[in-house]
Every structure is written in structure tokens, then in C-alpha cells.
C-alpha positions in Angstrom: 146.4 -116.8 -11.9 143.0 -115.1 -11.1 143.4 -111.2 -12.0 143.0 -109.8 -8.2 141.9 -106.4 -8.0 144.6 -103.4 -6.7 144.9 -100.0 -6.2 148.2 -99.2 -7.1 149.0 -95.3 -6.7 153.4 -95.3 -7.6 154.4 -92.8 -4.4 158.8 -92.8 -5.5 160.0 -91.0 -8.6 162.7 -93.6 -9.6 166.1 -92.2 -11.0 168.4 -94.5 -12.2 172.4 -94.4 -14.0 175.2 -94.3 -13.1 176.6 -91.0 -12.1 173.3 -89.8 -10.4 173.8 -89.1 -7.2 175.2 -85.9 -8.2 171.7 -85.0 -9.0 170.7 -85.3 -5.2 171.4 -81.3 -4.8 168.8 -80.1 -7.2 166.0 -82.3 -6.5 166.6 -81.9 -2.9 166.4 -78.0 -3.5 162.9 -78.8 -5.5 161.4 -80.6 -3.2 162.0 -77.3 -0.5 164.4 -78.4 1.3 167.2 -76.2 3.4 168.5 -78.2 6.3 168.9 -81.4 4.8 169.9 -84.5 7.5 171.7 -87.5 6.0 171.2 -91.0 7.6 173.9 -93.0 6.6 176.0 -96.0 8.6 179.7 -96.0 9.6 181.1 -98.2 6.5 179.4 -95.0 4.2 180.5 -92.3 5.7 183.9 -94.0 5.6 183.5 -95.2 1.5 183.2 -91.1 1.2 179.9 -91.3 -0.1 177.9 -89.3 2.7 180.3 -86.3 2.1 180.0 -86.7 -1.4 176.0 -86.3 -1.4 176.2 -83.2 1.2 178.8 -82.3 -1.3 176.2 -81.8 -3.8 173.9 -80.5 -1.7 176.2 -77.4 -0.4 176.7 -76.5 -4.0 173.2 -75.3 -4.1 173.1 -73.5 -1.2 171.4 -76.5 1.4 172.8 -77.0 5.0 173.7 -80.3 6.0 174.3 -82.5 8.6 175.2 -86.5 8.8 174.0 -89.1 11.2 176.5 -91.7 10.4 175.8 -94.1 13.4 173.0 -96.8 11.9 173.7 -99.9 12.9 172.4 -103.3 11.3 169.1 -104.3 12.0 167.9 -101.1 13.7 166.4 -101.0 16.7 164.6 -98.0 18.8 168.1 -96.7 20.5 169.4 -96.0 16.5 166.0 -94.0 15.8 166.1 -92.1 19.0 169.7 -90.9 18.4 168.7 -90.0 15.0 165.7 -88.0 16.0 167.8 -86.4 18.7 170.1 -84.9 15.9 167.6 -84.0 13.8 165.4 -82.1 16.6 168.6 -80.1 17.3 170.0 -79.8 13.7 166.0 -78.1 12.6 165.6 -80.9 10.2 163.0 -79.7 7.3 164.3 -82.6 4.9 166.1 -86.4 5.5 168.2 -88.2 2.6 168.1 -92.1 4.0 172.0 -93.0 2.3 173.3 -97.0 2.8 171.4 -100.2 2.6 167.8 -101.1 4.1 169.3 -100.4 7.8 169.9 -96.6 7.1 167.0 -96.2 4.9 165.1 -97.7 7.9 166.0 -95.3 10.2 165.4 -92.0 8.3 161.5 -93.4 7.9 161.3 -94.3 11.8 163.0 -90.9 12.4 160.9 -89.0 10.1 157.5 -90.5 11.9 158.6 -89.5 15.7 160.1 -85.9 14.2 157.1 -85.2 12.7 154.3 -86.8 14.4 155.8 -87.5 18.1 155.6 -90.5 20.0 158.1 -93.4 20.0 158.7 -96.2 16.9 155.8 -98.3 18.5 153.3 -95.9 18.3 153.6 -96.4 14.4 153.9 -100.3 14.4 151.1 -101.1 11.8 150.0 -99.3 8.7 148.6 -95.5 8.4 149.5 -94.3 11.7 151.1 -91.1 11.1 148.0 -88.2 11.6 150.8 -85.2 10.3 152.5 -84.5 7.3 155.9 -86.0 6.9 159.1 -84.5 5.9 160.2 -84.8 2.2 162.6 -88.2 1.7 165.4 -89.1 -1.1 166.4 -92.6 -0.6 169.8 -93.7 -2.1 170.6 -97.3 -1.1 174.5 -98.8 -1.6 173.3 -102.0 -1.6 171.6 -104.4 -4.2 169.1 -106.2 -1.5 166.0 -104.9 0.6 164.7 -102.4 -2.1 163.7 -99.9 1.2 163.7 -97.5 -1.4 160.8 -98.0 -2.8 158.5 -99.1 0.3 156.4 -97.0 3.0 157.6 -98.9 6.2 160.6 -99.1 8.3 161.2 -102.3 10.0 162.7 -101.2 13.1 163.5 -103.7 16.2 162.8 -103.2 19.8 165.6 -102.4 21.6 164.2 -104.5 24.6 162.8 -107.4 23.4 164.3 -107.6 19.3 161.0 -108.0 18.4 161.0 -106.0 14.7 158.1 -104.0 14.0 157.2 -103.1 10.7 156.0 -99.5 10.6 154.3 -98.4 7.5 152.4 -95.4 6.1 151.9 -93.9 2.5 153.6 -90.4 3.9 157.0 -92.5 4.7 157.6 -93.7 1.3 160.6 -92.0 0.2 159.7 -89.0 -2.7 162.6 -90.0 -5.1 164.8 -93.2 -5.2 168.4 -92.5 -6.8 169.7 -95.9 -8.1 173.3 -95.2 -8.9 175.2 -97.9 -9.6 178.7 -97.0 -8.7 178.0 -96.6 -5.1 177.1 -100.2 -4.6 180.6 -101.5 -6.2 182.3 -100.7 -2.9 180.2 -103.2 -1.0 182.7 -106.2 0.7 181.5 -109.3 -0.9 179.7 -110.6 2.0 177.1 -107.5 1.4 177.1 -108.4 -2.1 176.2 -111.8 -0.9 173.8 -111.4 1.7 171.9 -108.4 0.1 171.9 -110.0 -3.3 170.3 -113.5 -1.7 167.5 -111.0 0.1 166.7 -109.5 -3.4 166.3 -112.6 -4.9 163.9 -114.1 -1.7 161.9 -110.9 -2.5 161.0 -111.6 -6.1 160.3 -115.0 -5.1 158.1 -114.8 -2.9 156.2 -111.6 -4.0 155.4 -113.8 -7.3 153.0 -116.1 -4.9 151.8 -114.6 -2.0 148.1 -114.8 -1.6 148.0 -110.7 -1.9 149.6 -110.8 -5.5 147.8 -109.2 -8.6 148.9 -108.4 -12.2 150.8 -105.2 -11.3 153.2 -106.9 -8.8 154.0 -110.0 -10.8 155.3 -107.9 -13.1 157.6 -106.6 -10.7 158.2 -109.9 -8.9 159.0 -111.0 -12.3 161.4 -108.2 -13.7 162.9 -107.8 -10.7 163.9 -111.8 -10.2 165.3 -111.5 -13.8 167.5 -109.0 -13.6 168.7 -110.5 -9.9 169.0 -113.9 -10.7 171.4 -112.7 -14.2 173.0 -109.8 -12.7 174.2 -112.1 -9.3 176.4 -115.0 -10.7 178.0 -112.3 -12.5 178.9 -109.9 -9.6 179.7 -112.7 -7.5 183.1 -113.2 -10.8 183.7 -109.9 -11.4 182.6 -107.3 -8.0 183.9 -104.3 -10.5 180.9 -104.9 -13.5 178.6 -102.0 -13.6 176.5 -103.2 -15.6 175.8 -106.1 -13.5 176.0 -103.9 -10.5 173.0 -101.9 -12.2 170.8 -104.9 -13.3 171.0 -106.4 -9.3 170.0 -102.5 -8.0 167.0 -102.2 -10.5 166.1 -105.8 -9.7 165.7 -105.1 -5.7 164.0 -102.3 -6.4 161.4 -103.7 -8.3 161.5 -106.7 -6.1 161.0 -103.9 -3.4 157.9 -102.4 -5.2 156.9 -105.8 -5.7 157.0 -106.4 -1.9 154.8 -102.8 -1.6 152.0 -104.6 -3.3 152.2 -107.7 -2.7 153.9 -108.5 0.9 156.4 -110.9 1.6 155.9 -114.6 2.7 156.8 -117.9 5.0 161.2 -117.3 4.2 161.2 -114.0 6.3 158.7 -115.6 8.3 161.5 -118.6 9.4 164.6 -116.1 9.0 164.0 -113.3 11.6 163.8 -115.7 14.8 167.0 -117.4 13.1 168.4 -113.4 13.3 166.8 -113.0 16.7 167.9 -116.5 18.4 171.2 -116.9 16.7 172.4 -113.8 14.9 172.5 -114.7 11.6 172.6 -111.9 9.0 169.2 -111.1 7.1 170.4 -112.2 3.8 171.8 -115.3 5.2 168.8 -116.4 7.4 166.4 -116.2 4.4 168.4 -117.8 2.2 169.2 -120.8 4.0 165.1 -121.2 4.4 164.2 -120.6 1.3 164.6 -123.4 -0.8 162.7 -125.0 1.3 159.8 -122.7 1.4 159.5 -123.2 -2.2 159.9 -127.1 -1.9 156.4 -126.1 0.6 154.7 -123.7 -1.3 155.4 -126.5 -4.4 153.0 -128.6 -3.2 149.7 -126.3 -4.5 149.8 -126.7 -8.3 149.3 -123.4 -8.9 152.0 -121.7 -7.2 154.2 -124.8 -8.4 153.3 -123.3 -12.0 154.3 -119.6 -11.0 157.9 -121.4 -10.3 158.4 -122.9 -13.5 157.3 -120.1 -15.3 160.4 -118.1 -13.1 163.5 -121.4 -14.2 163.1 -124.3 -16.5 164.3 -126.6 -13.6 164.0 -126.9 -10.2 163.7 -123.6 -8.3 164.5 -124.8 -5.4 167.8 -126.7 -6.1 168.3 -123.6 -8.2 168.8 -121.2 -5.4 170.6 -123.7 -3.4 173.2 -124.0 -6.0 173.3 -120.0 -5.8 174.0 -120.4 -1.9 176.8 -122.2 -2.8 178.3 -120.3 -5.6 178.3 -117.7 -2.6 179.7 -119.8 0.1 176.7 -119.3 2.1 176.3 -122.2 4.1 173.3 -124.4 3.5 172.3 -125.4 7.0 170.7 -123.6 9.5 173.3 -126.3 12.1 176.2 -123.8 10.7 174.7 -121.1 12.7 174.6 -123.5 15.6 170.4 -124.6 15.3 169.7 -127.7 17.5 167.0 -129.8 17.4 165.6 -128.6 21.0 165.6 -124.9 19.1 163.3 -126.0 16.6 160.1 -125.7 19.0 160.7 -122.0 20.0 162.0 -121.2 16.3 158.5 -122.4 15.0 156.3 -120.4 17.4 158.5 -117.3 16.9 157.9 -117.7 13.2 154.0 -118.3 13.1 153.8 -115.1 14.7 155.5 -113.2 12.3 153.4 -110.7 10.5 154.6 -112.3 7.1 153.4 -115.7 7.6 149.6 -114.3 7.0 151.0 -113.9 3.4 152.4 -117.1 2.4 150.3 -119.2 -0.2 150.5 -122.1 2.3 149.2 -120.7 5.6 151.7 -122.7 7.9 151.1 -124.1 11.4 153.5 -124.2 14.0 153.9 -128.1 13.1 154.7 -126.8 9.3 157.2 -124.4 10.5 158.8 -127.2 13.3 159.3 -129.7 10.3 161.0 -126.8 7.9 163.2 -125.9 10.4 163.9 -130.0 10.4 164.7 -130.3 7.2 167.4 -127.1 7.0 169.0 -128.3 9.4 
């Protein structure tokens, strides 16, 4: 691989161990904050863990409120609610608490409380003229690595559409990676969030905007996946797998900061928009065959190997079915007459730019084909 040149400036102070979210009081306090707003979803605040943070946060003397309402995939409405609490809670600091969904909404609820406007105002890069509020991101799940990204991929509320809205203000200022929180997660999170994280080191490792600096990421971070998920997937209680699969999406996460993503999320989010299928799910069903794609260049076909001594592709599918993911995008109810609309959804996608291979709409027909 040609050494491309980058600019890599690292915006989130990574913490990580077990046991160290009780450390989100103190650094809260240094970063000034004094009304602190948690963003959290429903299946938190019921685990106990968005009480437990603003536990620590009242110890030191911080007032706190919750926003425990984040949905999956969120869309406009969940922003606007958010920003409606915060405007009437005085907001001078967010903790974004859950998986990608809740760390999602904090960003797209820090850009409208701090620079005005509504979520599509922001859809793009570097569109935030004002300072933004201070962010600690803690995710619960082992899978989009939000933590250590500037954008927010938000959906329309209208028309599903998701829009990716990124500036360097939104990253979050510290990233707690505490493995105990994510042990909680029903095993179809694990699943469907531990499938993402590995799509994200895979295809980091050969978009056309890779360099040296995110390899190493992509790399790292689809080592300590691909050995920490088999193992999770036996035993849900091992921390020390538990650990290894939230390191790994976060560096596959950082990875994704400088280096994009590619043609699997370009296939997956129409499969979420047409049919509903869970994130996690819709890449992974796509994937293998977006390696068997990208395969056919030599080079990226050597990036593969370098990843498993074997067949990547078949590698991954055995790991959809070690998870009893199905295999098929005809599970989820794909037709052949979808396959037309699917395609054009998924050339338009912002991450198909990215992907080795640029695909045509006639590429991206005959992958659907042969997932079905």
C-alpha cells in the first residue's frame, strides 16, 4: 500500500478498565461542567446505569438531568426532544450514555443547542460556526465506536433518509470504555453490534481514503473483534473478552474517523430503510459479499489476507452463523422486484464514494442478487 498523506490531530482522551465510569464525576467537573444532561435510551436507564453515572456526578457537587427516551436509529423527532430538555434544564455539559443511537443524539443535540437551526442544517462536515458544549461519551455496547467520531448519523423523520452530520467540535472530549457496562447487553446487541464492529475494521482497512495511521486502527481493532467475538458469543459474562470487543470498535471507530466506511453500509441502510432490519444485521448479511467484490483488485485482495489465512469472506459468514444471524437478505423478506430500488438507494449513499471498487447501480443490483 502507497503511504497516503493525513493529518491526523486525536480530538477524544480515551479511558479504558473496568470500573471507570466512576471516574465520569471528576472529569466532568474538569472539563467545567455544572448542569450536566445525560442522553441515554430506555434499556439504560432501566440496566441502572444512567443513575449510576449522575450518581457520580452529584457526589462532586454537578446537577443532573436524564433524557432517557433515544430510540434506535435516531431520527430528527429524538434530537428535538432532547434539545427541548436541555434548552429548559440550562445544559452547559452532555454525557452521550448507551450505544451509537444515544451517543448520536447528544452530538445532534449539542449542534442545534449550541449553534441553532435543525439536524439538516449540519448534514455535511464543518458546519457548526459556535463553540460546542464539552462531551463524555460512554457506550454500553461493543459496535459503532461513536465514541470516538465527530458526526452523528441522524435520520429524517420524514423521509428516513440518515444524514451524517460531522464537525471536529462534536467529537466527544473523553471516551470511558468500561467494560462491565456492556455485559448487560441481551445477546442480540452483542450480536448485532459486535458484527458492525467487525464490518468497521474491514472495511476501513481498504477504502480508497486509508493511510498508515488508520490501518493500524483498522488492524488492531479487527484483531481484538474478530478474537474477543466467538468468545462472548460462549460465555456473555467474560470481561476480558467484553474489553477486547469495546477497545476493538473503538479503534475500528477511529479507524472509520480517518478513513471512512465503504460499499457494506452502502447496501445495509436501504435494507434498514425498506425492510427494517437492524444495523448490525443489514451489514453483515452484505458483507461477505462486498469483500468477495472488493477481492477482485489484487491489492485490496492482499490487505484481506494479510487480515485471516483463509478466505475472509467465508470467514465472516461462518461468524453470521455462529450468531444465528441469517445469511440471506430473503429472511428479511427481499424480493427480486426490490433489488432495482435497493441498488439506486445504495449508489446514493455517501459511503459508496469510499469503497475501493466504485460500484454502479448494476454492481450494487447483482450484490443484492447474490445475498439473496
Amino acid at each position: 500500500m502507497s503511504l497516503a498523506p493525513f493529518d491526523h490531530q486525536p480530538r477524544t482522551r480515551l479511558i479504558y478498565g473496568t470500573g471507570t465510569l466512576a471516574r465520569v464525576g471528576e472529569l466532568a467537573r474538569e472539563f467545567g461542567g455544572t448542569r450536566v444532561l445525560v442522553v441515554s435510551d430506555p434499556g439504560i436507564v432501566k440496566a441502572g446505569y444512567s443513575e449510576r453515572a449522575a450518581g457520580f456526578m452529584r457526589e462532586v457537587g454537578l446537577t443532573v438531568e436524564i433524557f432517557g427516551e433515544v430510540r434506535e436509529n435516531p431520527s430528527t423527532e429524538d434530537v428535538d426532544a432532547c434539545v427541548k430538555l436541555a434548552r429548559d434544564f440550562g445544559a452547559d455539559f452532555i454525557i452521550g450514555l448507551g450505544g451509537g443511537s444515544s451517543m448520536d443524539t447528544a452530538k445532534g443535540c449539542n449542534f442545534i443547542l449550541t449553534n441553532g437551526g435543525r439536524m439538516h442544517d449540519y448534514w455535511g462536515t464543518g458546519k457548526a460556526a459556535k463553540p460546542m458544549l464539552p462531551l463524555i461519551a460512554i457506550p454500553t455496547t461493543s459496535g459503532t465506536g461513536s465514541e470516538c467520531q465527530s458526526y452523528a448519523l441522524i435520520s429524517d423523520a420524514e423521509t428516513h433518509v440518515k444524514m451524517a452530520c460531522g464537525d471536529p467540535k462534536a467529537a466527544a472530549k473523553v471516551a470511558i470504555l468500561d467494560p462491565e457496562l456492556t455485559v448487560s447487553q441481551p445477546q442480540r446487541v452483542t450480536v448485532c453490534t459486535g458484527i458492525d464492529a467487525l464490518s468497521h475494521a474491514l472495511e476501513t482497512a481498504v477504502t480508497n481514503k486509508r493511510n498508515a495511521l488508520s490501518s493500524l486502527y483498522s488492524r488492531e481493532g479487527f484483531r481484538l473483534c474478530h478474537s474477543g467475538f466467538s468468545r462472548v458469543l460462549r460465555d456473555p459474562t467474560d470481561l476480558e473478552a467484553r474489553g477486547m470487543m469495546l477497545l476493538g470498535a473503538a479503534y475500528a471507530g477511529t479507524a472509520i474517523e480517518n478513513s471512512m466506511l465503504g460499499a457494506a453500509h452502502s447496501c445495509a441502510n436501504p435494507l434498514t430503510a425498506k425492510f427494517h432490519v437492524v444495523h448490525g444485521e443489514a451489514v453483515g448479511v452484505m458483507l461477505p459479499h462486498i469483500i468477495r467484490f472488493n477481492s477482485q483488485l489484487p491489492e485490496i485482495a492482499a490487505v484481506y489476507e494479510s487480515y485471516f489465512e483463509g478466505d475472509l469472506a467465508d470467514r465472516v459468514s461462518e461468524l453470521l452463523w455462529e450468531a444465528k444471524m441469517p445469511r440471506h437478505t430473503a429472511d428479511y423478506g427481499v424480493k427480486e422486484e426490490n433489488l432495482r430500488d435497493l441498488a439506486e438507494m445504495a449508489a446514493k449513499q455517501w459511503t459508496a464514494q469510499f469503497n475501493p471498487r466504485l460500484p454502479s447501480v448494476e454492481d450494487f443490483v447483482e450484490l443484492y442478487r447474490v445475498a439473496l
